[in-house]
N, C-alpha and C positions, 0 to 999 in steps of 0.2 A: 139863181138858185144853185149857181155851180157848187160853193159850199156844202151844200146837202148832198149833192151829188156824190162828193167826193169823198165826204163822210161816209159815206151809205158801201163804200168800197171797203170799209176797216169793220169791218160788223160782220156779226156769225149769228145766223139764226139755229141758236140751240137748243136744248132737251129744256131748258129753265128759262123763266120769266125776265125780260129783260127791256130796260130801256137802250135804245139802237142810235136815238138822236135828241139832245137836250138842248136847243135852240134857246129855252126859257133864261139858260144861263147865261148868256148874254157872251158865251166865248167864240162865234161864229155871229160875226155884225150883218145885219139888215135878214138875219132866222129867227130872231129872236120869240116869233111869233108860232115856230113849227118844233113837235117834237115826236119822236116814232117810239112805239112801244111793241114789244114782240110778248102777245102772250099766247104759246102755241098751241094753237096751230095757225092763231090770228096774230096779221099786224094791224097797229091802229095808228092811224094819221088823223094826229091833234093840229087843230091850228086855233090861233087866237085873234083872229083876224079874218075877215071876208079873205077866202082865196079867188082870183079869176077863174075863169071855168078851163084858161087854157093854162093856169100855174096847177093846179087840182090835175089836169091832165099830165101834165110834165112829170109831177111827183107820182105820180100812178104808173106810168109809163118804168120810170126810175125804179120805184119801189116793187114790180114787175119782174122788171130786168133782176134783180138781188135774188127774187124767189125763184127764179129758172136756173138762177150760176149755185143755187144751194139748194134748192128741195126737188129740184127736175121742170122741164118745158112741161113733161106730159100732165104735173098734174096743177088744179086753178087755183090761184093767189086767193088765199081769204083776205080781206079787205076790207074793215073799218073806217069811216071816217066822221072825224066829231068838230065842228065849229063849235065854239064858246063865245059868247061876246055880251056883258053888259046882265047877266044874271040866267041870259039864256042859251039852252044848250041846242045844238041839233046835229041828230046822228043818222048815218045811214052805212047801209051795207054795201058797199061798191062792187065788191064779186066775190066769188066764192060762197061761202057758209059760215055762220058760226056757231059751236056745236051744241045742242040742246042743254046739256050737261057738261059743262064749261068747266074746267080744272085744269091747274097748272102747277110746276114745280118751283118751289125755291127753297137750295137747302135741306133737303130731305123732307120739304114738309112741302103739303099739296093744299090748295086752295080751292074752290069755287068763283069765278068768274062771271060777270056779267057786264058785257060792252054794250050792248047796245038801250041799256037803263040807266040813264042821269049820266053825272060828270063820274060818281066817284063807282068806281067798276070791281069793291071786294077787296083791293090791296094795294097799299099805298109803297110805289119800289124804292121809292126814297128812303125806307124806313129799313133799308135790307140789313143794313148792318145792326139798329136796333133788336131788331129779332134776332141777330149772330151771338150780340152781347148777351140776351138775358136768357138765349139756350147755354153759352158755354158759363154764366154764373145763378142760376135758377136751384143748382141743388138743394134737398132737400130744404127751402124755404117756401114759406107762406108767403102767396105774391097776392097781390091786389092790381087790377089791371082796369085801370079809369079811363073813360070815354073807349070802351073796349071795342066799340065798331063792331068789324064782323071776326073779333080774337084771336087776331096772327101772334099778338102777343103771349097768347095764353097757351096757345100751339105750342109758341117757342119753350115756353116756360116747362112745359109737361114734358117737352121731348131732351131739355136738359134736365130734368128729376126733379121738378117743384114736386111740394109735398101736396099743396092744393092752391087754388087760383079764385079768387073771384073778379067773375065780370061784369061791370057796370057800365049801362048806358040808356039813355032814355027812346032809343029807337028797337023797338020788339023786333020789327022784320030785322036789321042789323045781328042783332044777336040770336034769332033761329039761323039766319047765315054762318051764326060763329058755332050753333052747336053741330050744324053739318061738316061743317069745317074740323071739327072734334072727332065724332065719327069716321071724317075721312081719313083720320090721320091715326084711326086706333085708340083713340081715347074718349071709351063710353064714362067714364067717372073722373075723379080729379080736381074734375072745375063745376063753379056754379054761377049762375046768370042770374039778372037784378034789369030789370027792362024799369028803372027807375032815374029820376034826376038827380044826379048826384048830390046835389047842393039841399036835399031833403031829405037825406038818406046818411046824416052821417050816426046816426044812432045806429042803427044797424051794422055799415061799416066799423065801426069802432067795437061792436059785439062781438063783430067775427076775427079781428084782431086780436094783439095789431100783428104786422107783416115785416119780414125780413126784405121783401122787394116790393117796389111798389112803381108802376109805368103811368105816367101824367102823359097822354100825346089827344092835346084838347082839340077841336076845332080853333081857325084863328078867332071867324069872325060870321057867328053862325044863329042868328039872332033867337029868343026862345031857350039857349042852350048854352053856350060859350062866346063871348066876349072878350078877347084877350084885353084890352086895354084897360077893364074894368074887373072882368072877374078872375084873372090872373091871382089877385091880390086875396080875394074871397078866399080860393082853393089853397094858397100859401099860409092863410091862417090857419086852417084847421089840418091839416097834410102833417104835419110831426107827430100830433097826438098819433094816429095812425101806426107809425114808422117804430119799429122795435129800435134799442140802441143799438147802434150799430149798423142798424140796416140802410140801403140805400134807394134810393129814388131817381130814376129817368124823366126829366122835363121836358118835355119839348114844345116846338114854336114853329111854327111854317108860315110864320107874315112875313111878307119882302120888306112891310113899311116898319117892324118892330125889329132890330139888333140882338143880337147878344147882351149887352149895356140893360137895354130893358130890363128880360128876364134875371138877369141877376144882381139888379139893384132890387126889382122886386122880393126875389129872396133874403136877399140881406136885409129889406124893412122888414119884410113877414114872418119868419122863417129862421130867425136868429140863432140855432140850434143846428142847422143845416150847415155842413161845410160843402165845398166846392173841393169837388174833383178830380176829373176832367170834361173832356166834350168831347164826343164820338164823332168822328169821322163821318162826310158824307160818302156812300161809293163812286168809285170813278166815272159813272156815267153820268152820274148829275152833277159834274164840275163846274161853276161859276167863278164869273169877276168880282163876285165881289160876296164871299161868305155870308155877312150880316145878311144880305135877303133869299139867302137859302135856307136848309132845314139846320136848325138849333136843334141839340140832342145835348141840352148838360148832365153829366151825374153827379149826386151831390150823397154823403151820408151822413146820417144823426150822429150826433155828438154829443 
């Protein structure tokens, strides 16, 4: 694990949410499996693989050491740790605390946090620069913000000057998350929530349009809900009616086993209307070997 080790030398645990170590991207061989995330006051050590209970001890040990040379010996390392493996998750609290009321910073905008419930924990860091985009071009436009989670998107949107936002998603708890999330951040009005299936709801959609911005960030592969390899194509059908001229739309994809190529041959059958833009950057801490199976961000606008 010396890799990790020596990784873990180049990292600041600071005021903002952050990932520390991205082993998933395959640019540190035989880590592939570990990745640290700082959401503070907590660190969380992911592994994707059975750790031994003395490798588990080593990276505890390690990750120990980083919280005493930056936050002080006197006070206790909060410490997360979450196995993954095969559909099943398990979490536990290795030391320290983690706070009742869990919020973090990214960007000027603060979140709601929950580590120790399921894999997905409030906020996805890979998507940091998505949310940078659609704050610094959100003005004054009508966004629509699909598969809106718990609405970092719609955060982003409000705090670059949308004019209003709606959020749709079929998970209720998800989106009471996203309205505290709103509140947190100063915004009692602006946006409005749809605890509904998208794929049932485009009448409605299409009533409250259409939208100068529009954020696509589906599940890959999430049965009951999104399907990428099947309903990618469903939601590319009916997506421009939506879409004022002019306006643009954020796609994105987070399968390692679907490319770039995918998604935008899907657009060009479905979608014919759509041009291609560019494609957003990932941020530097989730650098990988090899882009196609990391996070897809194309933006594309009506034409």
């Amino acid at each position: 694990m010396q890799l990790f080790f020596d990784e873990l030398n180049k990292v600041t645990l600071g005021e903002e949410v952050n990932r520390l170590f991205h082993g998933r991207g395959g640019v540190y061989p035989g880590m592939e499996h570990l990745c640290v995330d700082w959401f503070p006051p907590v660190l969380l050590l992911t592994s994707f693989k059975p750790l031994r209970e003395d490798e588990l001890a080593s990276a505890t040990q390690r990750l120990s050491q980083l919280w005493s040379e930056q936050r002080g010996a006197n006070e206790t390392m909060n410490l997360v740790y979450q196995y993954r493996s095969g559909g099943q998750t398990h979490t536990e609290l290795v030391s320290g605390e983690v706070p009742e009321q869990h919020t973090v910073l990214e960007q000027a905008a603060e979140f709601h946090i929950h580590l120790l419930r399921g894999q997905n924990h409030g906020l996805f860091l890979d998507m940091k620069n998505g949310r940078q985009w659609v704050r610094e071009h959100a003005e004054n436009k009508k966004v629509l913000n699909l598969f809106a989670y718990t609405c970092a998107f719609s955060v982003a949107a409000l705090q670059g000057g949308a004019d209003s936002v709606v959020n749709i998603d079929m998970s209720k708890g998800a989106l009471s998350i996203g309205k505290q999330n709103h509140l947190l951040n100063g915004f009692g009005a602006g946006a409005r929530f749809f605890g509904h299936d998208i794929f049932k709801s485009w009448g409605k959609l299409t009533k409250l349009g259409p939208y100068e911005m529009i954020i696509a960030d589906p599940p890959s592969n999430q049965k009951g809900s999104f399907v990428a390899t099947k309903d990618y194509s469903r939601l590319l059908k009916r997506l421009p009616e939506l879409l004022a001229p002019g306006g643009e739309v954020l796609l994105c994809l987070n399968a390692p086993e679907l490319g770039i190529e995918f998604l935008m041959n899907q657009v060009e059958e479905y979608s014919a209307n759509l041009a291609f833009v560019d494609q957003l950057d990932n941020p530097p801490a989730f650098a990988d070997i090899d882009p196609n199976k990391a996070l897809k961000v194309l933006r594309y606008r009506r034409v």
